[in-house]
C-alpha positions as a Python dict, from the first residue, in 0.01 Angstrom:
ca = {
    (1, 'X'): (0, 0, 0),
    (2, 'X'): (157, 46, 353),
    (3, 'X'): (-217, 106, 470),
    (4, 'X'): (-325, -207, 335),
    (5, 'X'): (-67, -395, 524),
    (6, 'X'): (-128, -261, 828),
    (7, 'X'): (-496, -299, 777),
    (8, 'X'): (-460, -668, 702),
    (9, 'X'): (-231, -665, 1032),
    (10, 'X'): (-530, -536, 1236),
    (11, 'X'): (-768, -787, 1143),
    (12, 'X'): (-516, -1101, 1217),
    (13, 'X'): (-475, -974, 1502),
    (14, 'X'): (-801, -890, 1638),
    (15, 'X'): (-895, -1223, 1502),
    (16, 'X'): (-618, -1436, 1705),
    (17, 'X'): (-730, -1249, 2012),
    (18, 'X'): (-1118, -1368, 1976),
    (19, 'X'): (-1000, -1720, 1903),
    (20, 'X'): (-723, -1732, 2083),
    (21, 'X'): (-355, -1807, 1990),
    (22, 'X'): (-340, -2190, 1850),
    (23, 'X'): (-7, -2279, 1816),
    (24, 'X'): (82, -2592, 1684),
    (25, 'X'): (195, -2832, 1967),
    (26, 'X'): (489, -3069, 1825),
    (27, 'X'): (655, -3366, 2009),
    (28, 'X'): (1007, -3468, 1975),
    (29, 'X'): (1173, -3786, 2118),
    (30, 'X'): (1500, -3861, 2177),
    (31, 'X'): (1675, -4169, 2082),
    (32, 'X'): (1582, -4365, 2419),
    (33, 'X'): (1254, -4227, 2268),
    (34, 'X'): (1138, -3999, 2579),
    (35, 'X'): (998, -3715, 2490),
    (36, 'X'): (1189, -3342, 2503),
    (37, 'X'): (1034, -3029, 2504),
    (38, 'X'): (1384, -2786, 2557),
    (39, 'X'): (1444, -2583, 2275),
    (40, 'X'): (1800, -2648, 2309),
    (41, 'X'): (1732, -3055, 2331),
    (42, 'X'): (1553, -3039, 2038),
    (43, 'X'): (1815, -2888, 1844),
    (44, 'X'): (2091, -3095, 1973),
    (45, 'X'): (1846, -3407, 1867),
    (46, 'X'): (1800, -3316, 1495),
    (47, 'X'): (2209, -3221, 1462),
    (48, 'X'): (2260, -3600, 1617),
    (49, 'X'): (2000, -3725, 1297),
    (50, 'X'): (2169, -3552, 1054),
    (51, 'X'): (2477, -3638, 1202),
    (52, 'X'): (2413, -3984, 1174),
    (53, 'X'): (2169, -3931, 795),
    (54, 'X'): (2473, -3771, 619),
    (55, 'X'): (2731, -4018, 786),
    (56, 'X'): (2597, -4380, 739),
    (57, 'X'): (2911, -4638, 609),
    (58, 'X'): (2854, -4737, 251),
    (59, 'X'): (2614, -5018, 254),
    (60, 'X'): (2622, -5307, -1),
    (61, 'X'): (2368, -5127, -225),
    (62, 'X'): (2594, -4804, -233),
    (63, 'X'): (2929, -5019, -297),
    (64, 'X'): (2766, -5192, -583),
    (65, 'X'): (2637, -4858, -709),
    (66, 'X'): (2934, -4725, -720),
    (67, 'X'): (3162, -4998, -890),
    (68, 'X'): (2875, -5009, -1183),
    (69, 'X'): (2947, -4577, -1218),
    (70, 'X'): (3290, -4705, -1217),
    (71, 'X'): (3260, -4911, -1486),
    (72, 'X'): (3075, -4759, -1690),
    (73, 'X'): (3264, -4475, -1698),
    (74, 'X'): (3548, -4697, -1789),
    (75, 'X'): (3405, -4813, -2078),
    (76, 'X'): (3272, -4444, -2215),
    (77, 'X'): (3431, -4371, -2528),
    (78, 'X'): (3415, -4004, -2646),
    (79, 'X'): (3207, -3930, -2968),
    (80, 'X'): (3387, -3939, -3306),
    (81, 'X'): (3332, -3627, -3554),
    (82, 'X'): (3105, -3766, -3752),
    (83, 'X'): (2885, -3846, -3450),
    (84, 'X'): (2900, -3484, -3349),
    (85, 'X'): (2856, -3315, -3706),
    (86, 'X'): (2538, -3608, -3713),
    (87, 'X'): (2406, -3434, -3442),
    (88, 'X'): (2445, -3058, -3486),
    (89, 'X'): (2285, -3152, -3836),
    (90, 'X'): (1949, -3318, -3684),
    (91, 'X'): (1910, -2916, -3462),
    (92, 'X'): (1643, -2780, -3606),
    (93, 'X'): (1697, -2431, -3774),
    (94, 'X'): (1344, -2274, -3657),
    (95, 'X'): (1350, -2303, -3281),
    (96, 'X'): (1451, -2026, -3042),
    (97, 'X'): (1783, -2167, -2939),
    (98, 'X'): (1930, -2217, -2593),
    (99, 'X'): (2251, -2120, -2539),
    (100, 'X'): (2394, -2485, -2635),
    (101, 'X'): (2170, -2472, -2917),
    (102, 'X'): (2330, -2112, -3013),
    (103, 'X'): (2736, -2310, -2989),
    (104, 'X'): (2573, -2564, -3229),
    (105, 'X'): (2427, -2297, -3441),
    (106, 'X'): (2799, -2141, -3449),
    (107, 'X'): (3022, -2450, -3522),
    (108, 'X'): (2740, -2511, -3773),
    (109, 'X'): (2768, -2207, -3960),
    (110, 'X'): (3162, -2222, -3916),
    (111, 'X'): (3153, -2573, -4087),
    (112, 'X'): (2979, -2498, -4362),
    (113, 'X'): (3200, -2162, -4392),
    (114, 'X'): (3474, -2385, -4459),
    (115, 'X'): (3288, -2629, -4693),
}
């Protein structure tokens, strides 16, 4: 197996010396939108994006978002019993079960321990 690799390693690089080396040539532009070429610049430019990506204000669209999770949360009312027992009872028997299907499986079984 090492062979192969090293084999394989040959070839690329016997092959990048008869073509040459093609790197891929990639522009960045700052925000006065001149172009930079130091590796450091670069850097420094995409922490500014992100900088600025991850720390927008909340815009109308967000606020709104927001106050409906707000209110629907508000109005969430947790399931009765019956809902629940409803719904373990609709889990079929004959499928490989998850591991919230196997808790289902066991307050199943439990119940109808107690029946």
């Amino acid at each position: 197996m090492h062979k192969r690799k090293e084999i394989r390693n040959f070839y690329k690089d016997a092959k990048e010396i008869r073509k040459g080396h093609n790197g891929r040539t990639v522009h960045y532009k700052n925000k006065e939108r001149h172009l930079i070429y130091e590796e450091n610049e670069v850097a420094d430019r995409w922490r500014e994006y992100f900088e600025e990506l991850l720390n927008e204000p909340a815009t109308e669209i967000n606020s709104y978002a927001q106050s409906v999770k707000t209110n629907l949360q508000d109005e969430e009312e947790e399931p009765t019993r019956d809902e629940i027992n409803n719904i373990i009872n609709k889990l079929n028997n004959n499928k490989s079960p998850g591991q919230i299907k196997q808790a289902y499986r066991t307050k199943r079984k439990n119940r109808q321990e107690m029946k």
